[in-house]
N, C-alpha and C positions, 0 to 999 in steps of 0.2 A: 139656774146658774150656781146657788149656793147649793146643791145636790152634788152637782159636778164636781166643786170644789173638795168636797166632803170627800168625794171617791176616790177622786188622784189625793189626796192626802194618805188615807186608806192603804193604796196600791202602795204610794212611796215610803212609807214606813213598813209594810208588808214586806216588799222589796229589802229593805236595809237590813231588816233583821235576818234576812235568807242569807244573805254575804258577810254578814258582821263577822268580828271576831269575836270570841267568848274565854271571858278569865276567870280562872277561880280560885281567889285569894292572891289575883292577879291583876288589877285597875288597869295596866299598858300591855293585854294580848298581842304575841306577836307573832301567834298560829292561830288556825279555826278552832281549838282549843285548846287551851296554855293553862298547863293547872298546876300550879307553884303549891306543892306538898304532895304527900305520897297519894295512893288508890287502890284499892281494893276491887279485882274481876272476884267476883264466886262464881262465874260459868266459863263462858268461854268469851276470848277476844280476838276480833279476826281485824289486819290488817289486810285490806284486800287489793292496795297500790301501793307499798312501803316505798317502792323507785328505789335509788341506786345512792349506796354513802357516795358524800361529795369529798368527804376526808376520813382516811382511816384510823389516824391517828386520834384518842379523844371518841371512837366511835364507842355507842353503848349495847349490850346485850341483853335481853328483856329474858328471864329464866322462868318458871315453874316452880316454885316450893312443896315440898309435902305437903300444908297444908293450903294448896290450892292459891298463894298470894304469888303474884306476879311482881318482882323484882329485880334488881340493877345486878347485873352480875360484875362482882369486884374477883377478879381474877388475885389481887395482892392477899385478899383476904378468905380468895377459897382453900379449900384443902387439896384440890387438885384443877388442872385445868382443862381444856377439850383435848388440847396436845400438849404431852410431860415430857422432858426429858432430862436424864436422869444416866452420870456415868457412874462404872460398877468398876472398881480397883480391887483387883486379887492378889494379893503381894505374898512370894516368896511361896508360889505355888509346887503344887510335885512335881517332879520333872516330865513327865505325860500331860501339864497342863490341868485343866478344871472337866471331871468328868461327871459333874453332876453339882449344881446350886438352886435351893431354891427359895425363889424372891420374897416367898407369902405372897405375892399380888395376884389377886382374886380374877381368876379367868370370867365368871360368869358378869365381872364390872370392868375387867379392863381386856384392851388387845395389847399383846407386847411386841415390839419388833427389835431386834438388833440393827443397829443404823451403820454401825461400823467399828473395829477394835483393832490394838495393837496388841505387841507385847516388847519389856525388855530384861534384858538380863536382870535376874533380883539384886535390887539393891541398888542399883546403878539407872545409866542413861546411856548402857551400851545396848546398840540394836545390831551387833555382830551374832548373832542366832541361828544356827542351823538346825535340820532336823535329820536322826541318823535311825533307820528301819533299825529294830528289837531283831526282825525275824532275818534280812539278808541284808549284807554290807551292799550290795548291786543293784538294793531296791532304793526307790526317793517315792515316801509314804506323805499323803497328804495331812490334813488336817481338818475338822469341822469346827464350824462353830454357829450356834443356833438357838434358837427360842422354843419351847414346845410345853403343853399342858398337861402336866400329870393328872392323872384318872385319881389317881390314891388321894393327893388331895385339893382336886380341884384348884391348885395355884399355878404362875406360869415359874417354870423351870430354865435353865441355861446352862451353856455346853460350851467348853471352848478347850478341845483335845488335838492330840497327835494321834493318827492310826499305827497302831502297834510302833509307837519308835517314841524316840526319848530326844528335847531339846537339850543341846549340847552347846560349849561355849567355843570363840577363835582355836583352843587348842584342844578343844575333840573331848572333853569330859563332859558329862552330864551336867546339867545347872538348874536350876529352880529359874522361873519367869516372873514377872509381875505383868497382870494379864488385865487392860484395859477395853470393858464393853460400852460403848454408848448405847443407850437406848432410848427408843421411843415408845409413848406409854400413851392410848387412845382411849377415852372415857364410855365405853359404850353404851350405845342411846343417845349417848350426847352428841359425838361425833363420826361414830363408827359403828358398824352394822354386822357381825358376825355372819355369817352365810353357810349353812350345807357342806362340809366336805365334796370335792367333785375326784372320784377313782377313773382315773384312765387306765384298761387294759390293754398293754402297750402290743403286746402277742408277737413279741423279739421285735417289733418293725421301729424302723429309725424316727419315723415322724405319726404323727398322727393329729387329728380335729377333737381336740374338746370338747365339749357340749358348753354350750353360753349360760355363767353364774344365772339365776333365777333372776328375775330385776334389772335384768342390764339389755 
């Protein structure tokens, strides 16, 4: 009989310890492991249920360091974040607009996108702007504007012009613009994946089938 008792003693301390919670430098755990001060992985750490934030607000993000320490990412306190954005004011540009800027921001670290822009008359908060073709009074010439990678030096570049023609003000003279781009700026690796150029040759025909990005 006192065998027996021995055993189930055994079992239920066995037992307790498999369900405990465990603190360290924590006396009242209030997860299976609650560990009040920082940690150090040197290899690797695998969440293999993380499950779903219950609140997003206050949620935290666990980063990668240079030197292999895993920490709290403070977005107040990074130098950039997964998604940047970032508006670019051109004041009292040529009357062609902006035919060439470029950012310094590093194509091989970041994606850039333009998200959207205006523009208005310099100086002012008139958006009475029209565009009047260089080449034929009978033509109405468009406009670009865009984001692209210069080869020479590897940073991303922007563009924000009239095709052959000149912005003009209500009474038909040429004007200078103040030319507003928003953009978006992707940390890549972090958040964003660069991919393969994909060339479709079109061979005059109106529609055609891509081939599907790699990954997807």
């Amino acid at each position: 009989m006192k065998n027996f008792i021995y055993i189930a003693a055994i079992l239920f301390l066995h037992t307790t310890a498999v369900v405990a919670q465990v603190g360290i430098n924590n006396p009242n755990p209030q997860e299976t492991l609650d560990v009040n001060g920082s940690a150090i992985v040197s290899d690797r750490l695998y969440l293999e249920n993380p499950g779903n934030s219950t609140q997003i607000r206050g949620s935290k993000l666990l980063i990668q360091k240079t030197d292999d320490q895993i920490v709290q990412y403070d977005i107040e306190q990074s130098k950039y974040g997964p998604i940047n954005y970032v508006e670019f004011v051109f004041r009292n540009t040529n009357t062609a607009g902006l035919t060439d800027y470029d950012t310094k921001i590093s194509a091989t670290d970041y994606l850039v996108t333009i998200q959207g822009f205006y523009f208005l008359r310099a100086g002012s908060t008139d958006t009475n702007i029209t565009i009047r073709s260089t080449l034929d009074n009978n033509k109405v010439e468009g406009f670009q504007v865009y984001a692209y990678i210069s080869t020479a030096t590897n940073t991303w570049h922007i563009k924000g012009f009239v095709n052959n023609s000149r912005f003009q003000n209500s009474s038909g003279a040429d004007t200078s613009i103040d030319l507003y781009m928003n953009l978006i700026i992707f940390r890549n690796g972090f958040i964003s994946k660069p991919l393969p150029n994909i060339t479709v040759n079109m061979t005059n025909a109106e529609t055609k089938t891509a081939p599907l990005p790699a990954g997807f």
